[in-house]
Each structure stands twice: as structure tokens, then as C-alpha cells.
C-alpha positions as CSV (number, residue, x, y, z in Angstrom):
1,X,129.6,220.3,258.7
2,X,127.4,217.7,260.6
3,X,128.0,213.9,259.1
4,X,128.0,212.2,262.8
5,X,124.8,210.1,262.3
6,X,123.6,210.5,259.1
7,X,124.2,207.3,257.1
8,X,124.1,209.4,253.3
9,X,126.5,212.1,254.2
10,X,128.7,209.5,256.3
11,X,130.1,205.9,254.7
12,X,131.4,204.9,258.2
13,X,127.9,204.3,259.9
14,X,125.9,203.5,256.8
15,X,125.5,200.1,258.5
16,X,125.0,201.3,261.7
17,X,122.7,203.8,261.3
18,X,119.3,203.9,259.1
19,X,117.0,206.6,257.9
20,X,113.3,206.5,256.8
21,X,111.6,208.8,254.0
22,X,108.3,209.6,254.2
23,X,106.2,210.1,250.7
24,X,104.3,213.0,250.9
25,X,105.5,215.3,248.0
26,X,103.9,213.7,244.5
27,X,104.2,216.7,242.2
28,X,107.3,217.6,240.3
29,X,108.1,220.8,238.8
30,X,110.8,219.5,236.6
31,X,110.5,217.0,234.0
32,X,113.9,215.2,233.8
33,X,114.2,213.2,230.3
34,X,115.9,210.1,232.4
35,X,113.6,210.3,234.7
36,X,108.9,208.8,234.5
37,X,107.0,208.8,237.5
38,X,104.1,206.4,235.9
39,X,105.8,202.9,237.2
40,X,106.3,201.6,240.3
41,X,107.8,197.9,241.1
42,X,108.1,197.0,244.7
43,X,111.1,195.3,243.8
44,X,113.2,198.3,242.2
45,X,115.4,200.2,244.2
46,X,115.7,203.6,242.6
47,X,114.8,207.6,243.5
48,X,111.0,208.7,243.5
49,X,109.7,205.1,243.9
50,X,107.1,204.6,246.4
51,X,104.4,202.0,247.2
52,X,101.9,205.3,248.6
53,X,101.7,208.3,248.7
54,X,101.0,210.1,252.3
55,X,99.5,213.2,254.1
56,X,101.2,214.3,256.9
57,X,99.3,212.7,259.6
58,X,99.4,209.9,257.6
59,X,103.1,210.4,257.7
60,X,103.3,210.4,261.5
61,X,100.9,207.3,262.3
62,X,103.5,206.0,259.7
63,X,106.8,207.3,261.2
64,X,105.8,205.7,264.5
65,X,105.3,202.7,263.0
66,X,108.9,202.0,261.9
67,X,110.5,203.5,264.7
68,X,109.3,200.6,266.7
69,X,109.8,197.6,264.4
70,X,113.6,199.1,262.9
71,X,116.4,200.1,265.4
72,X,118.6,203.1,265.0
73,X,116.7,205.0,262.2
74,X,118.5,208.4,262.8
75,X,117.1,210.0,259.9
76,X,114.0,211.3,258.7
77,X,113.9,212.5,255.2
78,X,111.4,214.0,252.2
79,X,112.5,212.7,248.8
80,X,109.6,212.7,246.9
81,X,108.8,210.5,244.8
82,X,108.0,214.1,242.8
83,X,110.0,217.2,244.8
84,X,110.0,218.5,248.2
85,X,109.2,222.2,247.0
86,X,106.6,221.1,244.5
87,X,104.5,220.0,247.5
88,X,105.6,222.9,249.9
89,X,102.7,222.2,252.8
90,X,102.8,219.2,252.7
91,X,106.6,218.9,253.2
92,X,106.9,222.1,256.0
93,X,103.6,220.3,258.0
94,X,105.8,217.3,257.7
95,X,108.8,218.3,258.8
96,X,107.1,220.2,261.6
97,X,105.4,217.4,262.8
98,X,108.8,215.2,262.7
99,X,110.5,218.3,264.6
100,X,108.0,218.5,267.2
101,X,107.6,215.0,268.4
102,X,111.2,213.7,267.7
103,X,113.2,216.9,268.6
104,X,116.7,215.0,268.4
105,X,116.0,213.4,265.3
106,X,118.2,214.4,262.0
107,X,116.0,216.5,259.5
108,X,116.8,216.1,255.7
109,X,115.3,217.1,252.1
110,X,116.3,216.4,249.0
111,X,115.0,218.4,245.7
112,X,115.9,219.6,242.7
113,X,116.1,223.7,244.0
114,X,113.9,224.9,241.5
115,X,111.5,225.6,245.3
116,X,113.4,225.4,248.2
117,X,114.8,228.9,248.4
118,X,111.4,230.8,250.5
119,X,111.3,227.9,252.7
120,X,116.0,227.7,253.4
121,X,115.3,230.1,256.3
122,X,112.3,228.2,257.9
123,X,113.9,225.1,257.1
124,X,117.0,226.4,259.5
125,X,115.3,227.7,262.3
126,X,112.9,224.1,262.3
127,X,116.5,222.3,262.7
128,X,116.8,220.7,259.2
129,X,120.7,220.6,258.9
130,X,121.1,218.3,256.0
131,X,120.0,219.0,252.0
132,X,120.6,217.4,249.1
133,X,120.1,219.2,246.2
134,X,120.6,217.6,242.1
135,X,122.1,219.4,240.2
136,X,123.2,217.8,236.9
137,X,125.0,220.4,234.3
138,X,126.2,224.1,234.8
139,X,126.5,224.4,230.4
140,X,123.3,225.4,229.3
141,X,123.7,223.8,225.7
142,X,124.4,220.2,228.1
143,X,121.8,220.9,231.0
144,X,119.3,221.7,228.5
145,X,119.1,218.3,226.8
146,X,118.2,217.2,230.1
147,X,115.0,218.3,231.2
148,X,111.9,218.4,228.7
149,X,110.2,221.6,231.0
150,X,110.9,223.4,234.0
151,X,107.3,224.7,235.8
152,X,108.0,227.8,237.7
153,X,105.1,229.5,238.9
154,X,102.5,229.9,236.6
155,X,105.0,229.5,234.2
156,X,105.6,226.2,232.0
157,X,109.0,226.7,230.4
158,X,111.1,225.1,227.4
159,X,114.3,223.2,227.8
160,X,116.7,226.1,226.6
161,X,114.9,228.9,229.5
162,X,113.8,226.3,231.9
163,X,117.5,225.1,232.6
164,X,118.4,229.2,232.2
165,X,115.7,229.3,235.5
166,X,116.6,226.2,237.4
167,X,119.9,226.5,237.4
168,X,120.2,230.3,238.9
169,X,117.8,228.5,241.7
170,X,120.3,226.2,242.2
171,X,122.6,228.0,242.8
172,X,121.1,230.8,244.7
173,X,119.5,227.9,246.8
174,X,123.0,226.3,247.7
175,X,124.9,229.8,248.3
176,X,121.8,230.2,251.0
177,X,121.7,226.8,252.4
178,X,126.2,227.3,253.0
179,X,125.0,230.7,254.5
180,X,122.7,229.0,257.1
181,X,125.4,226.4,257.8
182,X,123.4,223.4,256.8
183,X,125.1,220.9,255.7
184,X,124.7,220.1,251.6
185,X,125.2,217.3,249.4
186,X,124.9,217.7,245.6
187,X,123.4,214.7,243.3
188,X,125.0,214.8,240.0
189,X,123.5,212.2,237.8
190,X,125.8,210.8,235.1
191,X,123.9,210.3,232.0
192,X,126.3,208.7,228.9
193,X,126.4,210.9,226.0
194,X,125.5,214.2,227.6
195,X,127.2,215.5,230.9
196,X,129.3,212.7,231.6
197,X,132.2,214.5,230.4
198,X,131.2,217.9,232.5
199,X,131.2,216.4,235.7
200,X,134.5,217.3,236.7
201,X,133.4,221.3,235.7
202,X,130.1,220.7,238.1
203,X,132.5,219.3,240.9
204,X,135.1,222.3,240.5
205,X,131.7,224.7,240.9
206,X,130.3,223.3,243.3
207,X,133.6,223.1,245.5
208,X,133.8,226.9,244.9
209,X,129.9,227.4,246.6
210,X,131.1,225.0,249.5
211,X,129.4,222.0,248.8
212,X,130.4,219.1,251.8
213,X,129.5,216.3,249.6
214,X,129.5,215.2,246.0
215,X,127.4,212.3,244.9
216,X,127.9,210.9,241.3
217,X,125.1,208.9,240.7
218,X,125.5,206.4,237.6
219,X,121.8,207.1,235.1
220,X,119.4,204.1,235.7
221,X,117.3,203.8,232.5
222,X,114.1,202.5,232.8
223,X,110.7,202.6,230.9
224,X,108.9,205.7,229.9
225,X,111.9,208.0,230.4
226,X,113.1,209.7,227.3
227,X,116.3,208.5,227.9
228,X,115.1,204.7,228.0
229,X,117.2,203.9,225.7
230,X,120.6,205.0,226.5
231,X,122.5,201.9,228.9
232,X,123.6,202.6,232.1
233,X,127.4,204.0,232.9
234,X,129.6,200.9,233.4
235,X,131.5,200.7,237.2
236,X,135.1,201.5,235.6
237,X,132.6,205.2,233.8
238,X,131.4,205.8,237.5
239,X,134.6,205.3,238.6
240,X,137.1,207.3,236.6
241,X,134.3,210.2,237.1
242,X,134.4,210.1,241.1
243,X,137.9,210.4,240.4
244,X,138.0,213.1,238.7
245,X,135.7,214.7,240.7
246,X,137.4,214.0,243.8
247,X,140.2,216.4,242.9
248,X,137.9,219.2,243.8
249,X,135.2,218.1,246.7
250,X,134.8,215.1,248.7
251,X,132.6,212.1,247.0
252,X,130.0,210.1,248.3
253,X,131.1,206.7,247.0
254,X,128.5,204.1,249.0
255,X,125.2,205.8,247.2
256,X,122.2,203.0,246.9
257,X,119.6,205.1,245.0
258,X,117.1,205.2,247.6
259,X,113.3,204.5,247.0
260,X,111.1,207.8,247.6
261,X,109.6,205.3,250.7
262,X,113.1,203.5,251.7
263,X,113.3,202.7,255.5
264,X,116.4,201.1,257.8
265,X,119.9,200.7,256.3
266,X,121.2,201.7,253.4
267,X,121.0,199.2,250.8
268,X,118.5,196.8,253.0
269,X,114.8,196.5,251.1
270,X,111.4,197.5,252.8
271,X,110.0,194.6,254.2
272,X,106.5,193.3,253.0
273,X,105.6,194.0,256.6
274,X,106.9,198.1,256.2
275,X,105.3,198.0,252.8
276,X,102.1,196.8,253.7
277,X,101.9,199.3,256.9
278,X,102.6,201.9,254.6
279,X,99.7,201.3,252.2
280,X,97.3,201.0,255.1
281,X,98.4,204.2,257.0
282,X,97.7,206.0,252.9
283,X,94.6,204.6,253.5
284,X,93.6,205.9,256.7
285,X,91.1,209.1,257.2
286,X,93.6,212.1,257.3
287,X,91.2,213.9,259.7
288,X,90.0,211.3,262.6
289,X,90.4,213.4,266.1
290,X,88.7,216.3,264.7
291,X,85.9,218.3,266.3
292,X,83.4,219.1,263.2
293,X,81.1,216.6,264.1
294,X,79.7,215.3,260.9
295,X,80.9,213.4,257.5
296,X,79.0,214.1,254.0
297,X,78.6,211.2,251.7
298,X,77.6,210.9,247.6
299,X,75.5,208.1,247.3
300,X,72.7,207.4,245.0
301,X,70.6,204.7,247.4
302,X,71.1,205.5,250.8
303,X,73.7,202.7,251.3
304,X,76.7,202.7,249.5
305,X,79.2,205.0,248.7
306,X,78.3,205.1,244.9
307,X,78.3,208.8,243.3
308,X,80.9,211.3,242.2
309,X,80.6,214.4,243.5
310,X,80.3,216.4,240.0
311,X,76.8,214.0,239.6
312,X,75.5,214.5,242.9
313,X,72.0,217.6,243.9
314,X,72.1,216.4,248.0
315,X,74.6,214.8,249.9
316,X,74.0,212.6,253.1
317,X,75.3,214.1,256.4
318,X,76.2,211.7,259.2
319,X,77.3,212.0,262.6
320,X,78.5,209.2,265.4
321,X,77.1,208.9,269.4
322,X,79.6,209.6,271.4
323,X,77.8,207.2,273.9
324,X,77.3,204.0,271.9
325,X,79.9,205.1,268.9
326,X,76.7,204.4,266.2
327,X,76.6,206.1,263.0
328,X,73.5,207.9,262.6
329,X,72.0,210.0,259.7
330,X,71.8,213.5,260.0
331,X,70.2,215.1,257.3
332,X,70.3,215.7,253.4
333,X,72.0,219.0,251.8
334,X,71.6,220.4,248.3
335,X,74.8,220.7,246.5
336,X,75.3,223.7,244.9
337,X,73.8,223.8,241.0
338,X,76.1,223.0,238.4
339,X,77.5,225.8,236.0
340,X,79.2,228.0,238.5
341,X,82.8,227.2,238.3
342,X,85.0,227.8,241.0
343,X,82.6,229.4,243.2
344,X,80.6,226.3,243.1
345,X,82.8,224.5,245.1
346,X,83.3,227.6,247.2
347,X,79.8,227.5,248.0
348,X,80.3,223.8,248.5
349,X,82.8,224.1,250.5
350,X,81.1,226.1,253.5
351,X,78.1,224.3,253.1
352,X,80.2,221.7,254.7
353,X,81.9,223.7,256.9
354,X,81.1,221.4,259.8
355,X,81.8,218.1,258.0
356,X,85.4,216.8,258.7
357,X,85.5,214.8,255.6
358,X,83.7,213.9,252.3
359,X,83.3,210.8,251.1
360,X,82.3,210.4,247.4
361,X,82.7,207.5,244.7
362,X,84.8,210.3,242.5
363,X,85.6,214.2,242.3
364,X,87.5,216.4,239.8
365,X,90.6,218.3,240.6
366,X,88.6,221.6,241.4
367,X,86.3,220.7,243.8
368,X,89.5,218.5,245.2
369,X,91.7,221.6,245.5
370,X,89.3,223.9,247.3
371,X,87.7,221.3,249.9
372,X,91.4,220.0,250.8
373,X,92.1,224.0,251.5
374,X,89.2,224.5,253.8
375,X,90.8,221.1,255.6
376,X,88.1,218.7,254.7
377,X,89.6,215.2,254.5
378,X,88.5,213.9,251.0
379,X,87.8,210.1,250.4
380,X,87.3,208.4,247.3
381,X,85.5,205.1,248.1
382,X,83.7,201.8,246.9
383,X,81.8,200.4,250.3
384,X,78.9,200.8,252.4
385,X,78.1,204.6,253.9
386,X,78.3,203.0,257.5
387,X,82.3,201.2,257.1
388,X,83.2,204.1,255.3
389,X,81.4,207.0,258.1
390,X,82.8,204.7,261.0
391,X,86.3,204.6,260.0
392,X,86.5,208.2,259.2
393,X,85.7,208.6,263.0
394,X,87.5,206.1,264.7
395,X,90.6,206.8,262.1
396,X,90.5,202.9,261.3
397,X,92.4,201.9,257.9
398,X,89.6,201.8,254.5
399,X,92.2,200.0,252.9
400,X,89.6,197.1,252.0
401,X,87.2,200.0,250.4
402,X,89.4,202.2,248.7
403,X,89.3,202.3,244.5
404,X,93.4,201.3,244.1
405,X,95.9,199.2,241.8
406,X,99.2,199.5,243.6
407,X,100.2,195.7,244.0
408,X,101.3,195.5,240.5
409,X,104.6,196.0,238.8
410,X,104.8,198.0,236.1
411,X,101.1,199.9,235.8
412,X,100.8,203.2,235.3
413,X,101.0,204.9,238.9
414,X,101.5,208.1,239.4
415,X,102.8,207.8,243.0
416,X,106.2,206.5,241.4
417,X,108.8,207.2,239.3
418,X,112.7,208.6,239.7
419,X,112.8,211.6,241.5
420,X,115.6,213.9,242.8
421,X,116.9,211.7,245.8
């Protein structure tokens, strides 16, 4: 197994060496009852937390960023703050992006397992040699008082057959990952009351499947989780577990529950200057170097950005001189008529086929879904047509326009919660 540089698998250079996640993955397929991914405090330090969420360009403008401004990040990792495999483009376009422009940097996941298993052998041949996977119970009667549902598919399943599900992922998923010599590292969560007695079971199992690394993570409760109320496992708990535990498979004792956006060296927090670059690069026009020449805009005088796209019969098509870099109006289009479901935003969708992003006041999840597949960068905005039209095409940050409440602890936000890191 690899642990030379990597500062989670490796106590001896966890203050040598740092690592940066990058927070593209936002949906989770697995509802953990210790675990709510409404709040976000840029003061907690904890799994699935993140001040942004990010697209993979986004990611790289991002990326570059920190490796200037914090030395020896040998890392890059996808930890949420949902899962990896519940965002499966996202995180591969990521990763292939990383790969590509930093060959010699250390690839790492960490998820659940419920989704990695049809991406192990990609994830192999791309160079990603380290995976964390959390696994917290191999009883069904104990891992089924830990998860409320388990989405596989188009499936939405119980606690009692969710578990059933995840777990012979998990285990099929770690078998594969041993097989294609990547180095692993299991989370086991300790949660007082349920499996805090099983852990020594889960270390003996996961010993026998040639795990490298055990990390016993003690439960943080916070608000909104279904376990809120239980208190967290006191030092001498966490202890006396690892101990036991360490009978059967080395343990990862320097573990700092790692923000879903955490950058530099274990235990360090994010800067206000990291932060701040972090919201502005979530704010920046996903597609900016792209050759479709035009930009479609909802507005209902002409001027502003002002209209959601379900209200909207034309939109306003815009273009920029490549001279003089003005934005100039194009012409108007007729959206589609109402009534026609899916298709409509089909229809939409090629009627814009040349437009490399749209920017509306609001849209609904369908018309989001389709337009993102046919690559149109999709901006939800409260500004003047001309900002939002010349920052689309000079890739400039619209963090001043954007419709956003992420400065405030404690607000619902579903870019945060604790996630499987």
C-alpha cells in the first residue's frame, strides 16, 4: 500500500504534507440519521461542510488557486459534502481534469460505496490510488438503525433493505478496490448506543477483505440529525475502541473530521482568504472559453435579469464583438408553449443550441436537468443583462449578482451538512 505522501493514510507527514478537497458532489444517496446537510457554519470543522458548492471548471480555476497561496498540498480529494458516486460526472470530469493537469498529484475519494463500484476500474486506470470508504455496521438489526433510506437507482428503500443493499455494495466495492491495488481506508463512525459495541466485529471484517487503514471516528451531533440528541463518545470511549480494533487492522489515530472544502494541513482552518476565493470561483460562468457565440437571457424590460424561466414566451439572445468586447443584442426567441412536459425543455433546449449559457431570474429542476445535459451553463441572477452577458464571456466572477445566503451560520443550506469523509 501507498501512504508516502498522503497526510490521512500517513500520521508521520500529517504536518508536512496538506491536501485540498474540492466540493463538487452535493447529492447523497444515503440518509445517515447522525448525519443533516441543511447547516453550514464556517467555523465547524466536520465531514460534508462546505462554504460552495462547485462544477468542475469551477473546481480547476479553484485548485489553481490554492496551489499557489498553500505549499505542499499533495493531495486532491472528492468528499462531498453529499457523495462522490451520487454526483458520478461531476466527480470522474473532476478527477480527470486534476489527472490531466497535475499528473503527479495523489488522487483520493471518499464515499459511502453505495456508487463507486462501475466507476473502481476507471478510477484505476485514471491513477486514483487512495479510497476511503464508511462503513459503519456489518449486523443488519445495528446498521439498520443507522440510516433512515438508502436511494439505489430508481429505487428509494427502507432502513431494514436499504442497509441489506448498501452493505453488499460495500463490500463488493472494497473486495474490487483490494483487487485493483488501491489503497483503502475504512471510516467507521462510533455512534453511543448503537454500533459502539460492534466495532471490534467491523475491524475483524474488514481485516479479512484487506483493508490498510481503520479510522474510528467518534459521532459529532449536531442540529437536524436524528441523532441530535445522543452526546458525543468521550476520549477514554474512542480510545478503548481503537484499541480494540487495533488487534485486527492498523488505526488511523490523528483523524480531524475534514470539511467537505478543507485545504492545507490537517487540523489547520480555511483561511477567510481560501474561503472567500472559493465562493467567487462558485460564482463564476462554468462555460466562458466556449465557441457558441451567444447567451439567452429572461427578462421582462429589456434590462435586467428579472424573469424565471417557467414565466417567460421570448428570451433575449446576446452576443459580444470580438473587436471592441461590447455586448450587443441579437435577437428575441419564443420559448416553447407551456403544457408540454419534458419535451418542452427538449424543444427548449435546441432552440438554444448555440447559446453557451442561460441566464434567468429562476428555473425548476426540469428545465435545469435537461439544459445542463445539452452543456448550457445555467445562471440564476439578480443584475443588469449587460454585467451579467459580459461576465458569462470574459468568465469574470457574478458573485455581486448572484441570488445567495451563504455568510451565515446556521441557515438552512443545502451545500452543507456531514457527509461520508
Amino acid at each position: 500500500m501507498d501512504l508516502s505522501n498522503h497526510p490521512c493514510f500517513n500520521a508521520k507527514i500529517k504536518g508536512i504534507y496538506g491536501r485540498v478537497h474540492l466540493p463538487v458532489a452535493p447529492r447523497c444517496n444515503v440518509q445517515c440519521n447522525y448525519c443533516d446537510r441543511k447547516y453550514d457554519c464556517v467555523n465547524e470543522s466536520r465531514p460534508g461542510v462546505t462554504s460552495a458548492v462547485l462544477k468542475p471548471s469551477q473546481a480547476m480555476i479553484y485548485l489553481n488557486y490554492v496551489l499557489e497561496k498553500v505549499k505542499n498540498i499533495s493531495v486532491v480529494g472528492i468528499t462531498g459534502p453529499g457523495d462522490p458516486f451520487a454526483n458520478p460526472d461531476e466527480t470522474m470530469e473532476t478527477l480527470r481534469l486534476v489527472q490531466k493537469q497535475y499528473p503527479g498529484m495523489i488522487l483520493c475519494v471518499a464515499t459511502n460505496g453505495l456508487g463507486i463500484g462501475p466507476y473502481i476500474d476507471e478510477l484505476a486506470e485514471m491513477g486514483v490510488n487512495h479510497v476511503t470508504v464508511t462503513l459503519n455496521a456489518i449486523d443488519p438489526e445495528i446498521g439498520s438503525q443507522l440510516y433512515s433510506f438508502v436511494r439505489h437507482g430508481k429505487r428509494t428503500l427502507g432502513p431494514k433493505p436499504g442497509f441489506g443493499v448498501l452493505l453488499e455494495k460495500q463490500l463488493e466495492a472494497i473486495t474490487r478496490l483490494k483487487e485493483r491495488n488501491i489503497t483503502t481506508k475504512v471510516n467507521t463512525v462510533i455512534i453511543p448506543g448503537i454500533n459502539d459495541g460492534h466495532i471490534e466485529t467491523v475491524a475483524e471484517k474488514m481485516a479479512g477483505l484487506k483493508v490498510d487503514i481503520l479510522n474510528c471516528i467518534p459521532f459529532y451531533p449536531h442540529k437536524g440529525a436524528n441523532f441530535a440528541h445522543l452526546e458525543e463518545p468521550s476520549k477514554s470511549v474512542v480510545e478503548n475502541i481503537q484499541k480494540k480494533a487495533a488487534k485486527h487492522i492498523p488505526q488511523m489515530y490523528h483523524c480531524k473530521r475534514c470539511r467537505a472544502d478543507a485545504a492545507g494541513i490537517l487540523g489547520e482552518r480555511n483561511g477567510r482568504e481560501l474561503t472567500e476565493k472559493l465562493q467567487e470561483c462558485a460564482q463564476m460562468p462554468e462555460i466562458y472559453d466556449d465557441e457558441r457565440p451567444y447567451v439567452a437571457v429572461a427578462s421582462l424590460d429589456g434590462r435586467l435579469v428579472n424573469q424565471k424561466l417557467g414565466k417567460a414566451e421570448e428570451l433575449l439572445i446576446y452576443g459580444q464583438d470580438k473587436d471592441n468586447g461590447e455586448i450587443y443584442f441579437v435577437q428575441t426567441r419564443k420559448t416553447p408553449n407551456p403544457g408540454g412536459g419534458m419535451r418542452r425543455w427538449e424543444e427548449l433546449s435546441d432552440m438554444l443550441s448555440d447559446c453557451r449559457a442561460l441566464i434567468v431570474a429562476g428555473l425548476g429542476d426540469n428545465p435545469r436537468r435537461v439544459l445542463s445535459q445539452k452543456k448550457i451553463d445555467i445562471l440564476e441572477l439578480d443584475g443588469t443583462i449587460l454585467e451579467a452577458a459580459e461576465a458569462v464571456f470574459e468568465g469574470h466572477s457574478m458573485d455581486f449578482m448572484v441570488q445567495r445566503d451563504i455568510q451565515a451560520c446556521n441557515k438552512k443550506n443545502p451545500m452543507a451538512g456531514m457527509g461520508c469523509g
